[in-house]
N, C-alpha and C positions, 0 to 999 in steps of 0.2 A: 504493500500500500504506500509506503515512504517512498518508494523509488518510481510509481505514478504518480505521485504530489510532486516530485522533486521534476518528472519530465514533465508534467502541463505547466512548473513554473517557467522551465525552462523555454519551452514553447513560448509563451507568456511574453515570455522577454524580448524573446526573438520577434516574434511578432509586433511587437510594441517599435520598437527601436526601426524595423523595416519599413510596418505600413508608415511609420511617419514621416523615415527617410523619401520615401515615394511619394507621400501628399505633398512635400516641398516642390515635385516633381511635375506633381497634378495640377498646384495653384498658379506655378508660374510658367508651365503651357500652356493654361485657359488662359490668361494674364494677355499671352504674346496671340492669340490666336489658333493654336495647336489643338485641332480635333483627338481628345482620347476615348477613345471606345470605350476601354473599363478601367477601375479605380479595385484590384483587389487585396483586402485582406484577408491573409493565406493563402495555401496553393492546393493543387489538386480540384476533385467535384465541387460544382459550386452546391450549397446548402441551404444561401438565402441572397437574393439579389434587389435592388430595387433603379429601375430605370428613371435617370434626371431626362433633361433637354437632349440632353444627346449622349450622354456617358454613362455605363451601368457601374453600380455600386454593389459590389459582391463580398461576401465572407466563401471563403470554399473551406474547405473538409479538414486539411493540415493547417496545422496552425504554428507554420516557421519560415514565415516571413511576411509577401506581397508585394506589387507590381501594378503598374500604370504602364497602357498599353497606347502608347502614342504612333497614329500617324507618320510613317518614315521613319521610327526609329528600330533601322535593321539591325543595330548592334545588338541588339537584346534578343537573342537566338534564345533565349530556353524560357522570355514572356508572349504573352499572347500578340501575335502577331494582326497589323489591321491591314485589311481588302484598301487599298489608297489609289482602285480606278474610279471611284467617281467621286472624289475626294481633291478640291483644287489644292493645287502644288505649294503656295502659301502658305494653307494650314497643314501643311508638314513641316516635322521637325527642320528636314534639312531648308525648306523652303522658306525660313524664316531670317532675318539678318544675324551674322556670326553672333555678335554681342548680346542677340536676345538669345542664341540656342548658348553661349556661355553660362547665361544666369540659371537658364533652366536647369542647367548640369550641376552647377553650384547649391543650386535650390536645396536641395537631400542631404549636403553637406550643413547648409544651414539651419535646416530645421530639425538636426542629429544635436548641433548645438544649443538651438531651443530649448528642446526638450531638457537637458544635461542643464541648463540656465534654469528653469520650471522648478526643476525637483529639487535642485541644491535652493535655489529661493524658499519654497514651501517646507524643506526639512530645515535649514536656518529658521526661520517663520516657528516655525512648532518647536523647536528647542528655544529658543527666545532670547538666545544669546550666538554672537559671534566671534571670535580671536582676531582681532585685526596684526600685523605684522610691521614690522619697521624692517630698514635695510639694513642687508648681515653684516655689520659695523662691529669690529671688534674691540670691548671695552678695556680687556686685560689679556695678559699671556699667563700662565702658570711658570714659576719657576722651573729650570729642568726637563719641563714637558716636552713633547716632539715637536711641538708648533715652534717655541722658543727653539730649540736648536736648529730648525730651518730657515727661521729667519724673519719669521711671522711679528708684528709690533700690532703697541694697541693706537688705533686707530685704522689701523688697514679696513678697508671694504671689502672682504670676498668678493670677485667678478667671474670667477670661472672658478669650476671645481670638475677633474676627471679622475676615473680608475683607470687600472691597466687594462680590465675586460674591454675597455673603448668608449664606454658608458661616462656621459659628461655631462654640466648642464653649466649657464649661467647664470644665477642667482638673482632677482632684483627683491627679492625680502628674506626675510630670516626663516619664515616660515619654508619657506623652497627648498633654500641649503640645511634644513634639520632632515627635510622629509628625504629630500636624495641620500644624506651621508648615511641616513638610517640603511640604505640600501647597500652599504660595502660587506662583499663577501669574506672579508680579512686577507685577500691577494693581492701583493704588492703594493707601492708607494702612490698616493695620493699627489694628482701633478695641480698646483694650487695658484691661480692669479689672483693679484691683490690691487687696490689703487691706494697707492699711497703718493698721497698729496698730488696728485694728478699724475701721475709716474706708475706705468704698471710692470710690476714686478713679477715673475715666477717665481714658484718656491716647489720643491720636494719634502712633500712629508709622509713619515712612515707612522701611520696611527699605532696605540699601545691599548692591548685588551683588558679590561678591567674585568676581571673575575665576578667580585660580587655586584659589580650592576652589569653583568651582562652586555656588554658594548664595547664598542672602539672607539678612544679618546685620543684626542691628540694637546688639548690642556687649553683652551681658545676659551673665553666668558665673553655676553654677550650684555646688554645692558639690558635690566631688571622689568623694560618699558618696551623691549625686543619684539613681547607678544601682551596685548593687552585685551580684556575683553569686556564689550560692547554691548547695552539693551538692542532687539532687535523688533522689528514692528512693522506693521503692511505693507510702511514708507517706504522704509531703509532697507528692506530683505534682498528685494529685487536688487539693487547695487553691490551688497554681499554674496548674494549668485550667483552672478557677475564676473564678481571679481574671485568666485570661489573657482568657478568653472574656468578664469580664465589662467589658473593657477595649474588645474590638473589638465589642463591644455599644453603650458607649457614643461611640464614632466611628461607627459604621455608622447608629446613631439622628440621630447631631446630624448625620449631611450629610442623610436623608431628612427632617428638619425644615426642613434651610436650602431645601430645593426649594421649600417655599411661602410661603421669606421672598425668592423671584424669585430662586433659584439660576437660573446658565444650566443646562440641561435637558442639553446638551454632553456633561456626563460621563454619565449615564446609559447605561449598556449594557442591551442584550435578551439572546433567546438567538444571536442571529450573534458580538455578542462575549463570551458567556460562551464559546462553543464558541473563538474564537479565544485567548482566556484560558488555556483548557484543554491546546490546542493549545503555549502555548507552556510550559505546568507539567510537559507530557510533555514536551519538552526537557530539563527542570532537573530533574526525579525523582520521584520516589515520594513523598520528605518534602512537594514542592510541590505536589503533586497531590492528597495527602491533607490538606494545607490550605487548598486553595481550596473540598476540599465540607466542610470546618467552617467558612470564610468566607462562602459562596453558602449553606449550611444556615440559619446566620444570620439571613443577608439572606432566606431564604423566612420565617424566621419572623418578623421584622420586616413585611414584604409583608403577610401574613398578617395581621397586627396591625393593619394599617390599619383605618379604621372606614367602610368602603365595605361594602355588605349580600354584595357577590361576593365577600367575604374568612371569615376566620373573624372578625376586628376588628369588622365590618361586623355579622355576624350576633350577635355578640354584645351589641352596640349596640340592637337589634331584641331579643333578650330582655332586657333593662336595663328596655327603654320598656316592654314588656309590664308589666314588676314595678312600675315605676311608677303605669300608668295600670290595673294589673289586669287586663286581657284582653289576646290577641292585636292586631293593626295585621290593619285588613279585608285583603281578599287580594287589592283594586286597590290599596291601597296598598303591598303588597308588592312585587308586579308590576310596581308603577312604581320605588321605589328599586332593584329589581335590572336591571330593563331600564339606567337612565340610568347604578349602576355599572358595567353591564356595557359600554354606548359610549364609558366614562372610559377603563378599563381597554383597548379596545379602540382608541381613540386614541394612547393611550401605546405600544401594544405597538405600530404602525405606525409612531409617531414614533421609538422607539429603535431599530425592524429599520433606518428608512432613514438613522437617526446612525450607527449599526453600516455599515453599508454603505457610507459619506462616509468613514464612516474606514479602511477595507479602501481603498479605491479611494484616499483622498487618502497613505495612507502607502506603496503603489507607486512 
């Protein structure tokens, strides 16, 4: 019974985070003109339908994901495809100006980010408090410590922080650089930019494990005022949403950058461990559950954003060139960036099912 609560959640999810990616999709081809036949959520038979002006609005049978089935848009081989001979050429995708089929592309990316704004708003909101952050400005060094023997002073700004796995980020609050450092595996020397007094410095530091708290110190104090926390209220939540969402944007960016400065691929999860993720959010509740599909919404529209032609990134990459070189890219050369994104993506997804799988089996 646990492991069908666990899959309709995960459904659930999935569901959620797609049909919405795709109504960004919906709103802003009706927007430009763009005839869509259907609007569905989930896939497979349909179960319940209801016909607009011209677009049907379906739920079908599986419930792991959904699609908007636009007028000319051939790249979408596995959605419903539309009859576009008595369909004028305009209200097709391609048949509309580059700059409005960009937005439309954009569209799913944006409203991935909505959504992830929504929820971080409304759980801020219900918890009635928020941590606001100062910039990671360093108050003191510890005698001794590692930061001191690198070279570290107080008043330095943290502006960049990497590991040797390739995993970096650049800091602009205190809260960013706790939430990364928290992520060091204890492998190798921490490669550390600083601003001091307008002058950026590099430093080498080797953090030191502290037994009884559990962590890696390097001896850096931070001022008392670093994280302060805030009444929160109908006004102000939306702004802390915001800026909460716009936080786990830029973490969620700088590790999918570090993968192609030769991160280990290790952490990468598919859908075995999102679902196992999920699995364990129903454990902990509703608040955690409702923040993994504003962290995985995210992370779709990140995904999304890549500049592979099987993405929205991708495809908007392919109208850019168009603008540039003035016509379309022939339609063997389309056919060829989408086949080879398609065996990228199709690698990947085999290599994270069998990482997801290593790790079910090795944490037994």
């Amino acid at each position: 019974m646990e492991i069908v609560k666990n899959l309709l959640l995960f459904a659930l999810l999935l569901s959620i985070i797609v049909s919405v990616h795709e109504f960004g999709h919906l709103v802003a081809a009706k927007i430009f003109g763009v005839y869509c036949k259907e609007y569905s959520i989930g896939m497979g038979p349909k179960i319940l339908s209801k016909k607009g002006k011209e677009t049907e609005y379906c739920i079908r049978a599986l419930p792991v994901g959904g699609f908007v089935a636009m007028a000319g848009d051939t790249d979408n081989q596995l959605e419903t495809s539309v009859d576009t001979t008595e369909i004028p050429y305009e209200r097709t995708l391609p048949g509309i100006a580059v700059w409005k089929r960009i937005i439309v592309m954009l569209a799913g990316i944006f409203m991935n980010l909505i959504l992830a704004i929504l929820i971080y708003s409304l759980l801020i909101l219900h918890n009635g408090q928020y941590v606001v952050s100062s910039k990671p400005e360093i108050v003191s060094v510890v005698e001794g410590s590692p930061a001191e023997k690198a070279g570290i002073q107080e008043g330095d700004i943290v502006t960049h922080i990497g590991f040797s796995n390739g995993l970096s980020i650049s800091p602009e609050s205190y809260r960013e650089l706790i939430s990364f450092t928290g992520t060091y595996d204890g492998n190798g020397p921490w490669i550390v930019k600083v601003d001091r007094n307008g002058e950026t410095i590099q430093l080498e530091i080797s953090p030191e494990y502290l037994e009884e708290e559990n962590r890696y110190l390097i001896g850096i104090a931070f001022s008392d005022k670093a994280l302060q926390t805030v009444d929160v209220n109908l006004f102000n939540c939306w702004k802390f949403g915001i800026e909460y969402a716009v936080f786990i944007v830029r973490l969620t960016w700088s590790s999918f950058l570090s993968l192609f400065k030769g991160m280990n691929l290790s952490s990468v999860s598919g859908p075995i461990g999102i679902y196992s993720t999920v699995s364990e959010a129903a454990i902990l509740g509703i608040d955690y559950y409702v923040q993994l599909i504003a962290l995985i919404s995210i992370n779709v529209g990140i995904v999304n954003a890549l500049p592979l032609p099987i993405f929205d990134g991708g495809r908007v990459l392919l109208a850019l060139i168009e603008l540039i070189i003035r016509k379309p890219l022939s339609k063997k050369a389309q056919d060829f960036v989408m086949t080879a994104s398609l065996i990228v993506l199709l690698l990947l997804f085999f290599f994270v099912t069998y990482n997801d799988i290593s790790k079910l089996i090795g944490g037994r």
